[in-house]
C-alpha positions in Angstrom: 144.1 -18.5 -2.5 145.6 -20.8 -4.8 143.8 -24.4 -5.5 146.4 -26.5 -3.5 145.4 -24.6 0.0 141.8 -24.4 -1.3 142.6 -28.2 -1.3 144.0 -28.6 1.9 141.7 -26.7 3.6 140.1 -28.3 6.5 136.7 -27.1 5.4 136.7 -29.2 3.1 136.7 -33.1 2.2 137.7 -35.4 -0.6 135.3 -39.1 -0.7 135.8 -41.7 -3.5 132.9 -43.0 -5.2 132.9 -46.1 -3.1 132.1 -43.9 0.1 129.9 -41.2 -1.5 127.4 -44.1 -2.7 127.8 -46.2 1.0 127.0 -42.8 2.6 124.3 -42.3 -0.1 122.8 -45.8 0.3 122.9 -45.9 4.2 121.0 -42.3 4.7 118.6 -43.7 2.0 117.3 -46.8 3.6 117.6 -45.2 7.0 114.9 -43.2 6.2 113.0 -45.7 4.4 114.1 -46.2 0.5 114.1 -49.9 -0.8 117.5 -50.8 -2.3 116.7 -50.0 -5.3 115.0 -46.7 -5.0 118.0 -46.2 -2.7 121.1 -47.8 -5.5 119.4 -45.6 -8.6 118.9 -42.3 -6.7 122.5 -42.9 -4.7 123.9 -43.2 -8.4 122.8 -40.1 -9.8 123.6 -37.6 -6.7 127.0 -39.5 -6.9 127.7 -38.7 -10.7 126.7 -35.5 -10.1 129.1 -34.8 -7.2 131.9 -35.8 -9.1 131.5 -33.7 -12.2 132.0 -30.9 -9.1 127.8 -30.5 -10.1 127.6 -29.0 -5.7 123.6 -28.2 -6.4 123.1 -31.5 -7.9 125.0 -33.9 -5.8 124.9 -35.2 -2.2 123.8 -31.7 -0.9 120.6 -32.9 -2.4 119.7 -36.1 0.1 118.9 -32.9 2.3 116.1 -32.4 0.4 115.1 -35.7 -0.5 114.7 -36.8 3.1 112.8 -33.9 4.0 110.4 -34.6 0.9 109.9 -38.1 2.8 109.2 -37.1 6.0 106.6 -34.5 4.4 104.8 -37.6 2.6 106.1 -36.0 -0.7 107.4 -39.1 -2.2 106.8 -42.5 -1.9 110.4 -44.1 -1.0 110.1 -47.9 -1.8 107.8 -47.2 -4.9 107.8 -49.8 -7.2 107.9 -48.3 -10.9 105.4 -50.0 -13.6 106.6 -50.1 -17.2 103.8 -50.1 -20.2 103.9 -50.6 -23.6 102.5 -48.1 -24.8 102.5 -48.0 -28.6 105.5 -49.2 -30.9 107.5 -45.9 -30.3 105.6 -45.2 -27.1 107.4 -46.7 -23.6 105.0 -45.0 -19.9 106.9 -45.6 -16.7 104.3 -44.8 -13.8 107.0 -44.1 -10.9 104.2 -44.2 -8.7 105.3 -41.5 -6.5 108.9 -42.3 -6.0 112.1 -40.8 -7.5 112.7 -40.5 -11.5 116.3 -42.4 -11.4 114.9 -46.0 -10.6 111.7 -45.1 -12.8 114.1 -44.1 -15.6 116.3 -47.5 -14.7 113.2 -49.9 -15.0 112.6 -48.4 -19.0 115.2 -47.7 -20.5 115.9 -51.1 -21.6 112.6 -50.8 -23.2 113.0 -47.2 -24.7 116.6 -48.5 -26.2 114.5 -51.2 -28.1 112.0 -49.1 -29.2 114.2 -46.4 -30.7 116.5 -49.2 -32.5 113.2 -51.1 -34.3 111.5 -47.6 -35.3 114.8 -44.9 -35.2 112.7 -42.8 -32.3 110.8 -43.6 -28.8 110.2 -41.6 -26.2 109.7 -42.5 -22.5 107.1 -40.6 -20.5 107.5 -40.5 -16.9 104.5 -40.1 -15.1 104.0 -39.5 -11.4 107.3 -38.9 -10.6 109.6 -36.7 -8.0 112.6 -35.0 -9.9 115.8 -34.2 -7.9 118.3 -34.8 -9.9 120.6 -34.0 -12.9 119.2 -35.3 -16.5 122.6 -35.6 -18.2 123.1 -39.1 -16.1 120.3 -40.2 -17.7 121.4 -39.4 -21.3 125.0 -40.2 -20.3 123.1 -44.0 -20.2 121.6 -43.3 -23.9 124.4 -42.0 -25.7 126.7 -45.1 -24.6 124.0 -46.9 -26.0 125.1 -44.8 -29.6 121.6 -43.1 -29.6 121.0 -39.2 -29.6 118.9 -38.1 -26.8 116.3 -35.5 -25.4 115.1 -35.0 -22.2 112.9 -32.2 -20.3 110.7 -32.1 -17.3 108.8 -29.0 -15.9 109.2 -28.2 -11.8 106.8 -26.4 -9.9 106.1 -22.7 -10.0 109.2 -20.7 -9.8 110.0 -18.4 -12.0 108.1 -15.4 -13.5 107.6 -15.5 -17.6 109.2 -12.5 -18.8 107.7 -9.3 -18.5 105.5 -10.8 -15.5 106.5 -10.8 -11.8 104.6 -13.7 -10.4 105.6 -17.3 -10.3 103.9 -19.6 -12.7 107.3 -21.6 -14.8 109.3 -23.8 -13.3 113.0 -23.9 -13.5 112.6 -26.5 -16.7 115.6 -27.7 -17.6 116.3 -29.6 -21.2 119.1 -31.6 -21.8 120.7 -32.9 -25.5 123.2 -35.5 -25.6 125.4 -36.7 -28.8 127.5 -40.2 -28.7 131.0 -39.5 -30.1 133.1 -42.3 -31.0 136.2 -42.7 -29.2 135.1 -39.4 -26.9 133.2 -38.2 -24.2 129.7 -37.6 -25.7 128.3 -34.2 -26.4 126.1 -33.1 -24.2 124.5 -30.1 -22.8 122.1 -30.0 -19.4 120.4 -26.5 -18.2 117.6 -25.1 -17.0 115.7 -22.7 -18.7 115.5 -20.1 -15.7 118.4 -17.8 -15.4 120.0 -20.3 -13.1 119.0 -23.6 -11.2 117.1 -23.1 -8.1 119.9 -25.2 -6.5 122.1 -23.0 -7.0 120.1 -20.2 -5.3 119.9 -22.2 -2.2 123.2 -23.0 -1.8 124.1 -19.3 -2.0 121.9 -18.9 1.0 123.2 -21.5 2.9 126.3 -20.0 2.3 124.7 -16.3 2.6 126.3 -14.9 -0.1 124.4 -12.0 -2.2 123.1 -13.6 -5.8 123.7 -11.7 -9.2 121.8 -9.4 -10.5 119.2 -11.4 -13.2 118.3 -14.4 -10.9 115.5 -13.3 -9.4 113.2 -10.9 -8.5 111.4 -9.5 -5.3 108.0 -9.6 -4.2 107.4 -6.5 -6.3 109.1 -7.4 -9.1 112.2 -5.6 -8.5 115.8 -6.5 -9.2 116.7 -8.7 -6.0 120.5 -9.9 -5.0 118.8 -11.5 -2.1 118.4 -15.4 -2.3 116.1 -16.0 0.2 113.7 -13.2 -0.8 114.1 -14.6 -4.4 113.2 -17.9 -2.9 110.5 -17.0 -0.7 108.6 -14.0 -1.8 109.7 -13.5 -5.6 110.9 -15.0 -8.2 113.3 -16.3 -10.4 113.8 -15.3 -13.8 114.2 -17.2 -17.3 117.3 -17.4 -19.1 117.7 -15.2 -22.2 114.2 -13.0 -21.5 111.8 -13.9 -24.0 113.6 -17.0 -25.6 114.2 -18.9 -22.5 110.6 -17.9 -21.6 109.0 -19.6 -24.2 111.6 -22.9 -24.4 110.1 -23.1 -20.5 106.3 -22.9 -21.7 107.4 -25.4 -24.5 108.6 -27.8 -21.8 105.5 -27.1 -19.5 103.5 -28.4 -22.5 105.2 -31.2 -24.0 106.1 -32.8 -20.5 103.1 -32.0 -18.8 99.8 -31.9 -20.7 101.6 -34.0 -23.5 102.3 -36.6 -21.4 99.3 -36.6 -19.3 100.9 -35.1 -16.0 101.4 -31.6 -14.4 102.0 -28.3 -15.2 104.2 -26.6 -12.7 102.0 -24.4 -11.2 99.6 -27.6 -10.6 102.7 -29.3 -8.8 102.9 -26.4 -6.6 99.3 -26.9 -5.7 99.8 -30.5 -5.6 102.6 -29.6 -3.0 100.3 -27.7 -0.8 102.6 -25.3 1.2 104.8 -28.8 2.0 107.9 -27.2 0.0 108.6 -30.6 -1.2 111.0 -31.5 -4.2 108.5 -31.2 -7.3 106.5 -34.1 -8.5 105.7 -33.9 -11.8 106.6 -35.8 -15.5 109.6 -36.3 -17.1 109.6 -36.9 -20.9 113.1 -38.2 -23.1 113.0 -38.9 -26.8 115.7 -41.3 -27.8 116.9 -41.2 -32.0 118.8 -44.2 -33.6 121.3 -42.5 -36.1 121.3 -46.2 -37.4 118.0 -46.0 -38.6 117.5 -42.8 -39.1 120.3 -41.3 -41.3 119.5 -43.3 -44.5 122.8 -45.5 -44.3 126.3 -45.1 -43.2 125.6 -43.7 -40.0 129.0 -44.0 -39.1 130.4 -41.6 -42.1 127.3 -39.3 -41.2 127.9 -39.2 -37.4 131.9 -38.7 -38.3 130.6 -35.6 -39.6 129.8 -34.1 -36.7 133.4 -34.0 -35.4 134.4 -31.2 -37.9 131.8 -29.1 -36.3 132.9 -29.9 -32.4 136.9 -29.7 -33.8 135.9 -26.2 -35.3 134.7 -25.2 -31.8 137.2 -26.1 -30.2 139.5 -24.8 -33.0 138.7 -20.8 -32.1 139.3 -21.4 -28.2 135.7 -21.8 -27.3 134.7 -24.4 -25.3 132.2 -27.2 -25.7 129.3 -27.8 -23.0 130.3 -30.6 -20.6 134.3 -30.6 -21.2 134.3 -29.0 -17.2 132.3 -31.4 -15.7 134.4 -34.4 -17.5 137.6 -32.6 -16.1 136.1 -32.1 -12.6 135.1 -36.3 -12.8 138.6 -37.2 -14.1 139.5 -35.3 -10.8 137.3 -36.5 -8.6 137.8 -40.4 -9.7 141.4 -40.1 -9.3 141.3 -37.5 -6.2 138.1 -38.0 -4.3 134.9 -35.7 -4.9 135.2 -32.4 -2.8 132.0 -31.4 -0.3 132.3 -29.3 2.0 133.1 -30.6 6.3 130.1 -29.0 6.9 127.7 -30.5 4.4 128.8 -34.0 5.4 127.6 -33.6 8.6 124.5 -32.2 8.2 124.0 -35.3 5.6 125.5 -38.1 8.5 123.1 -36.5 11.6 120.2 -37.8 8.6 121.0 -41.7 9.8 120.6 -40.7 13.4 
């Protein structure tokens, strides 16, 4: 099937970003979000729908609602910004969502990493959803370099085990180009996000070997076993292992909030969205690159042109295809999903 019918098919539907954010806003504060919580969290599952991002965008307000209704997040929570220490910026999100905890400091973060060259922004108390490259997206046009990580809860087994005790962790790095599209990479440190395992049993379609694991620990192509009973599985077997129990540490304990395997406790059998911490460390190439950070930050573009020079392809140039699409096209969900997601404001 060629993309043109895949286009045309009437499984699927193209919305702008002025109708996925008014569908986004309306389920939101039908089920109880303030317009804020609902404007900041709307944004995010909106950027991510139209990088083409399907486990990331709209498909989650599923999710999110359900998280509600189970008392896993607070909806109209009102974040509280502290200063912490000159370099130090603690957003308590007091149980609601990380995008309008996130909104409420990065002004603060920004000023913080231009007086001293680094900040970082701990997130405390906070329910996670969503992608993390919006967030650095925000930094990077701000001309800083970025770093962000956040544990989950319990989902994947550290190599050579077979139980659950990691979450899916993901780290993200972004890089401001001038002129360009900023350099920046997003993943999670399990073989694949979980998200992406549910949608594949939605859509009951086997997984790949290397996702997950069974209840025994045996190779599984089932998703819902995987997401049930087993396991999922790190990226890169030891190395992605250990980048996961780096992130448990340094965005849990760290930061003073959870581990992964204390959100799933914290969760209680609810299978909520996790609620957990979110750390980002923000560098000023200003301040830190000893002068002529312009010249120095030039640099860098002989390394992405070299890349891009032997046919390989730098992380992010997809997604900024699929948004150029998708802002000049409509975003793509499928018929199905945008029902499920309008029968959420009845």
């Amino acid at each position: 099937m060629n993309k043109d019918t895949h286009l045309q098919s009437p499984a699927m539907l193209r919305l702008d970003r002025e109708a996925l954010l008014a569908l986004c806003r309306r389920v939101l504060t039908r089920h109880g979000f303030s317009a804020e919580q609902a404007e900041t969290l709307g944004a995010t599952l909106v950027a991510a729908q139209l990088d083409a991002s399907h486990s990331h965008g709209l498909y989650r307000l599923l999710g999110i609602i359900d998280t509600v209704h189970q008392g896993g997040a607070v909806p109209d929570a009102e974040p509280k910004v502290e200063d912490v220490a000159s370099g130090v910026v603690r957003v308590d999100a007091c149980g609601g969502f990380s995008p309008c905890a996130f909104e409420r400091g990065m002004p603060r973060l920004v000023e913080k990493a231009r007086s001293n060259g680094i900040a970082l922004m701990a997130i405390n108390r906070c329910v996670h959803t969503t992608a993390l490259w919006v967030e650095l997206e925000r930094l990077t046009a701000q001309g800083l370099v970025a770093i962000a990580c956040n544990p989950t809860q319990a989902y994947v087994a550290p190599h050579g085990g077979k139980e659950p005790l990691l979450g899916t962790n993901p780290v993200a790095f972004g890089w401001p180009r001038p002129g360009s599209e900023p350099f920046i990479f997003d993943f999670a440190t399990s073989a694949i996000a979980r998200g992406d395992i549910e949608l594949h049993r939605r859509e009951d379609k086997a997984i790949p070997e290397g996702w997950g694991i069974d209840r025994h620990g045996a190779a599984c192509s089932d998703p819902a076993e995987v997401l049930e009973h087993g396991a999922m599985l790190p990226f890169g077997e030891h190395k992605g292992s250990a980048l996961a129990i780096m992130i448990e540490l340094i965005a849990g304990p760290l930061i003073g909030d959870l581990l992964s395997i204390e959100s799933s406790e914290h969760d209680a059998g609810r299978k909520s969205l996790p609620y957990h911490g979110e750390l980002i460390i923000a560098l000023d190439p200003e301040r830190i690159s000893g002068g002529d950070s312009v010249a120095h930050m030039a640099r860098a573009e002989r390394l992405f042109e070299a890349v891009l020079g032997q046919g390989a392809r730098l992380p992010s140039q997809r997604r900024y295809r699929e948004r150029a699409t998708s802002l000049a096209q409509g975003a793509e969900l499928p018929a199905t999903l945008v029902e499920e997601i309008e029968a959420l404001l009845n």
